[in-house]
N, C-alpha and C positions, 0 to 999 in steps of 0.2 A: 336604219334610224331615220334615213331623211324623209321614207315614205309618211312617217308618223303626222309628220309637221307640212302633208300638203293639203290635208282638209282637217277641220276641228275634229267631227267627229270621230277621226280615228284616234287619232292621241286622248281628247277627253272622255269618248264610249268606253277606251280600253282601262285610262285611270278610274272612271264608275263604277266598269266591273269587277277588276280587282279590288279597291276599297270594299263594294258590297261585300265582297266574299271574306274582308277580314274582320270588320268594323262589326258588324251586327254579331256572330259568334262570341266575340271577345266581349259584345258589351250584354251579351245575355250570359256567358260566363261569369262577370261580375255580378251581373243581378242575383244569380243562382248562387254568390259566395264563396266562386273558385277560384276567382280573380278579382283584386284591389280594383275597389271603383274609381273612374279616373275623375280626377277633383281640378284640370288643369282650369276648367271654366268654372270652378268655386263650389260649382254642385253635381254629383254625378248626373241629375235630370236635364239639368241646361248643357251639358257636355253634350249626350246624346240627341236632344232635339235641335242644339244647334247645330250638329255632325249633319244629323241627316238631313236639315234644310238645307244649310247655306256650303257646306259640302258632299256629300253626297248627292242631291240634288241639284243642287249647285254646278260640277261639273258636266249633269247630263245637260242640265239649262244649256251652257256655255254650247257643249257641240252640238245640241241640233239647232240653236238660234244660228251660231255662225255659221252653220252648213245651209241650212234652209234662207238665208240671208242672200245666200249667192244665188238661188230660183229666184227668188222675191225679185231681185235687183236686178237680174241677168247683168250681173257684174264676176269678175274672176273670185275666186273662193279666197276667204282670208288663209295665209299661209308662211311658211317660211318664222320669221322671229319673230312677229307679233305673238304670233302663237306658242312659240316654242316660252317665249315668257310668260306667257298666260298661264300654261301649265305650269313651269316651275312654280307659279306664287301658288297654284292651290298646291302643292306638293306640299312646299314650305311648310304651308298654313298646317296642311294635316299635321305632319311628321312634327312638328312645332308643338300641337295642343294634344299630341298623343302623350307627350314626355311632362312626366312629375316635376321640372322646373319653374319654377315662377320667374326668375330671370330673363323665362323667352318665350313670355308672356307677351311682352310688347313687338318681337318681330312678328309673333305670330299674327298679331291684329292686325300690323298693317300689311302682311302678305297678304292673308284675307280680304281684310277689304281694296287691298291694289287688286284682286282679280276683281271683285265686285264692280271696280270704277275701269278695269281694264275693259274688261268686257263689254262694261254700255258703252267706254268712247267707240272699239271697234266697230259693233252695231250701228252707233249714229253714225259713224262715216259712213257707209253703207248705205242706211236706212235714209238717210240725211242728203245722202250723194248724189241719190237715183231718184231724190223727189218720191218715194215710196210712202205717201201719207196712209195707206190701208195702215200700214206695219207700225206707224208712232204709238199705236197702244202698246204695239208690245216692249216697245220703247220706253215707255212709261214706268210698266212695269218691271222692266230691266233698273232703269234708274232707281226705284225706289228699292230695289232687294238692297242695295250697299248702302242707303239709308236707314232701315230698319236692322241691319245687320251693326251698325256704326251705334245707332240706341242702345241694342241691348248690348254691347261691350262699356257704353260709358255706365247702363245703369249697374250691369255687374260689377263694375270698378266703384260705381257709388253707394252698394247693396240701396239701387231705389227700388222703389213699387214696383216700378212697371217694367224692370227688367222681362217679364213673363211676357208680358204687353206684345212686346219688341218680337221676343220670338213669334207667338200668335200672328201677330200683324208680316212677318217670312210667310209664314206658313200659306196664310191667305194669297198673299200674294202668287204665291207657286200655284195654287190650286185656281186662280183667277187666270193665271196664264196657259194651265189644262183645256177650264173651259174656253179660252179665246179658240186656243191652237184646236184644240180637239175638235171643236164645233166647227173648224176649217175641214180637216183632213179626214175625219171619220165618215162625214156624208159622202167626200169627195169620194175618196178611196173605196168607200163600199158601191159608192152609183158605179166608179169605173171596173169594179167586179163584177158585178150584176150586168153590164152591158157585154162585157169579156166570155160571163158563164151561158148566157143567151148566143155567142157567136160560136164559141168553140162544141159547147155540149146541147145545142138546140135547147136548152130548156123554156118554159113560158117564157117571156117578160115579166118580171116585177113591177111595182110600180117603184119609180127610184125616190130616194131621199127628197125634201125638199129644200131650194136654196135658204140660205139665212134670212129670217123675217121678224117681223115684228114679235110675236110670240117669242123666237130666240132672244128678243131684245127685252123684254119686259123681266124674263127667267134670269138671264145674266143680271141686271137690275137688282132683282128679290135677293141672287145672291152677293153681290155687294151689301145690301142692305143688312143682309142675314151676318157678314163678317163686320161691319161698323156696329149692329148688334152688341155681337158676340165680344169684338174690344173694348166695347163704352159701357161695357158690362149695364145695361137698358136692364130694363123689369123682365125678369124672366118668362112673365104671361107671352108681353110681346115679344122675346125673340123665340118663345115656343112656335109661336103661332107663324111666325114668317120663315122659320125652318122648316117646318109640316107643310108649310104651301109651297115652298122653294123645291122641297125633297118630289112631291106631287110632280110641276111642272117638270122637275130634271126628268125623271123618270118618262115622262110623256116627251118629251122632247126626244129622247133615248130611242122610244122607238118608233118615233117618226123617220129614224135613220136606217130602217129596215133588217136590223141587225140578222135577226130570224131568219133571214133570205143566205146570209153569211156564212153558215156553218161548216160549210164544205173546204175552206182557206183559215189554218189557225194565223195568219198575219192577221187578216182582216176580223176576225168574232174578236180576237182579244183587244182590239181597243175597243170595243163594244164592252166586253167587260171591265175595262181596264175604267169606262167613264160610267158604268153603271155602279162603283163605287161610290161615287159624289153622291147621290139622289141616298143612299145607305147611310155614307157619313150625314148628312143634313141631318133625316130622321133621327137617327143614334145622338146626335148633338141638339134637338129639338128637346129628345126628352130627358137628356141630362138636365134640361133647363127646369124642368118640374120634377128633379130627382126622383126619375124611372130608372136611370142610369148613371152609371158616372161617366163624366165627360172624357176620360180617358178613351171607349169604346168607341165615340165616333170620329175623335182626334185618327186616332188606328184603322181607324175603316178610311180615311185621306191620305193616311201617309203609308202605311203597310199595305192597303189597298188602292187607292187612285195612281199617287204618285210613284211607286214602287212600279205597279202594273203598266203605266203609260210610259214611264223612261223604258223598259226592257222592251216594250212594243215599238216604239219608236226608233230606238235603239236597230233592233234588227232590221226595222224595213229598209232604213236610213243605209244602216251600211250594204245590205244588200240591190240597191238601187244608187248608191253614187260611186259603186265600184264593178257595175255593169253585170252583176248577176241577175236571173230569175227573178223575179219576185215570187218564190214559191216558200212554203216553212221546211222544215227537215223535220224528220221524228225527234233528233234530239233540241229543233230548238222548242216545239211543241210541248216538250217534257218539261223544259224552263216556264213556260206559261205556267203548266196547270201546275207545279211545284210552287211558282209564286202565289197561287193563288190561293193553294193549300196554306202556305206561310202566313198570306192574310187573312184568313178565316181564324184559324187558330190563334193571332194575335188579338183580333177582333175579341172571339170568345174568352180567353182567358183573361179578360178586365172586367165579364161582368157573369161567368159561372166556377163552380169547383174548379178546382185540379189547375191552379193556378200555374202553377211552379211544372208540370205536364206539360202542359198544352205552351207554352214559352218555350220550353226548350225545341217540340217539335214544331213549332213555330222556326225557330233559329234553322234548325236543321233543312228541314224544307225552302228557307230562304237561300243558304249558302248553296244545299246542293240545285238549287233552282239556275244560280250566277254559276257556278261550277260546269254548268250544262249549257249556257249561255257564252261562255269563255272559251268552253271548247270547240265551240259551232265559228264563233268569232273572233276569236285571236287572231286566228289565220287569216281571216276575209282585211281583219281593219288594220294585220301588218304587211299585207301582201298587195303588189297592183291590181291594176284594173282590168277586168275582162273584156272582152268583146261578143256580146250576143244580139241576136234579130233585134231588130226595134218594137217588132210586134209581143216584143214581152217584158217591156220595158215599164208597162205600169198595170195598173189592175181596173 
């Protein structure tokens, strides 16, 4: 037990992936009429999109901020009881708004939001500690998730308008901290594979990623622009037309990171795919805005696709590199990729063709047994010590 609690990401990768593997099943059982929908947050649709924001996403946030905090900071890793409480309040929170009582309704809000406000303090001492101004964005957006998360509990408590708001404006933010982090690590990690595949297997040289520039800066921009849109509910011409441009740019941006050159390593293709999701959701959510579509579709192309896909990518590198393995995939955790992936196509699909009620279920099924594949690769890495291997294989 005590190993759990000496880096975040083990204790909080492990509670991710078990929640994945229960939450999503049960809550497409209820959709499909097998199972009582759960009403603890007032509507079964805010149940679920706040599950998978502000927890299920939520937890992965927490382990790889606090893990990745201790590179940032070249400070010792958060550990021991900060952490051990962290975890407990998202337990709480869950196991709280799982159960049909309204009486424990109000612990469960403030477990919830005690990890929300848990989390930014430990980050700002850290972040704060070491003079690490790069990382104040992501600070930013740590602070605001138990802000926007604290809205939409007062406006469900007040049936206001903007309860929906609340969630939305989670959501962006999660997908705003994607593109920060992603646009960090995707270049990085794929130039130090492309340098890695040139020494071990001779191949040509590529040409590698380019550092972060202006164009990254304009695109990050458009998509801000594109979720202050999307919340201030704007005219729908305009936020057509700056999602269509945003989706463009992602897209090019995408593969200026030479993803193509990748295929040979599923760690590294799949956050290539994992952020080739965004540039889809945009699109998808551009032409909801001139009812081509319903906005459902590109909601599900960020959240069954982006964020789905970059926790589990993240997830395995993370643990396979701060517990001194390989940085190599395994066939089963390979199967967890392309099984997520499958999961979000078929969520994707069945919001805007036939066979609704089909494609959901294998949707579900593909999800669970995707984390089912993932759990087994990783139980043991994120409850077990640390290895010892060459240094020359210690990153990609």
């Amino acid at each position: 037990m005590r190993i759990l609690f000496t880096y975040a990401f083990r204790s909080l990768f492990l509670l991710t992936t078990l929640y994945a593997i229960l939450v999503v099943p049960l809550w497409a059982a209820a959709w499909l009429g097998l199972l009582p929908m759960p009403v603890s947050l007032r509507t079964p649709m805010w149940w679920h999109a706040h599950e998978m924001i502000y927890g299920f996403a939520g937890a992965a946030i927490g382990g790889f901020a606090l893990t990745a905090v201790a590179t940032w900071t070249k400070r010792p890793p958060v550990a021991g009881a900060p952490l051990m409480i962290l975890s407990a309040l998202w337990v709480i929170a869950r196991v709280l708004f799982a159960l049909p009582f309204p009486s424990l309704l109000a612990p469960a809000i403030a477990a919830d939001l005690g990890y929300g406000a848990l989390l930014f303090v430990l980050m700002s001492r850290e972040v704060i500690g070491a003079r690490s101004q790069r990382n104040y964005k992501v600070l930013l957006i740590l602070g605001l998730l138990p802000v926007t998360n604290a809205f939409f509990f007062l406006g469900m408590i007040r049936n206001a308008g903007w309860t929906t708001t609340a969630l939305f404006a989670g959501l962006w933010l999660v997908i705003m901290l994607i593109n920060l982090i992603g646009g960090r690590i995707i270049p990085g990690f794929t130039r130090n594979w492309l340098k890695r595949r040139v020494t071990e297997q001779k191949h040509q040289p590529a040409t590698p990623p380019p550092a972060f520039d202006r164009f990254d800066l304009f695109t990050t921009w458009l998509m801000i622009a594109f979720a202050i849109f999307h919340l201030a509910e704007a005219p729908s011409s305009w936020t057509a037309v700056v999602g269509l441009l945003t989706s463009v740019l992602l897209f090019i941006r995408l593969t200026r990171w030479k993803g193509i050159h990748a295929g040979d390593e599923p760690l590294v293709w799949v956050l290539h795919v994992a952020f080739s999701w965004l540039p889809l959701g945009f699109v998808l959510l551009a032409s909801a805005e001139v009812g081509l579509l319903p906005q459902t579709a590109g909601m599900h192309a960020l959240t069954s696709g982006a964020i789905t896909t970059m926790i589990i990518a993240v997830a395995g590198r993370a643990a396979l590199g701060h517990t001194g393995r390989p940085l190599r995939s395994h066939p089963v955790l390979t199967a967890a990729y392309v099984l997520i992936t499958v999961a979000a196509i078929c969520r994707v699909v069945a919001t805007i063709g036939p066979g609704a009620r089909g494609l959901l279920a294998v949707s579900a099924i593909a999800w669970c047994a995707g984390f089912v594949c993932f759990a087994w690769r990783y139980v043991p890495i994120l409850t077990q010590g640390r290895m010892q291997r060459p240094r020359s294989l210690r990153t990609l």
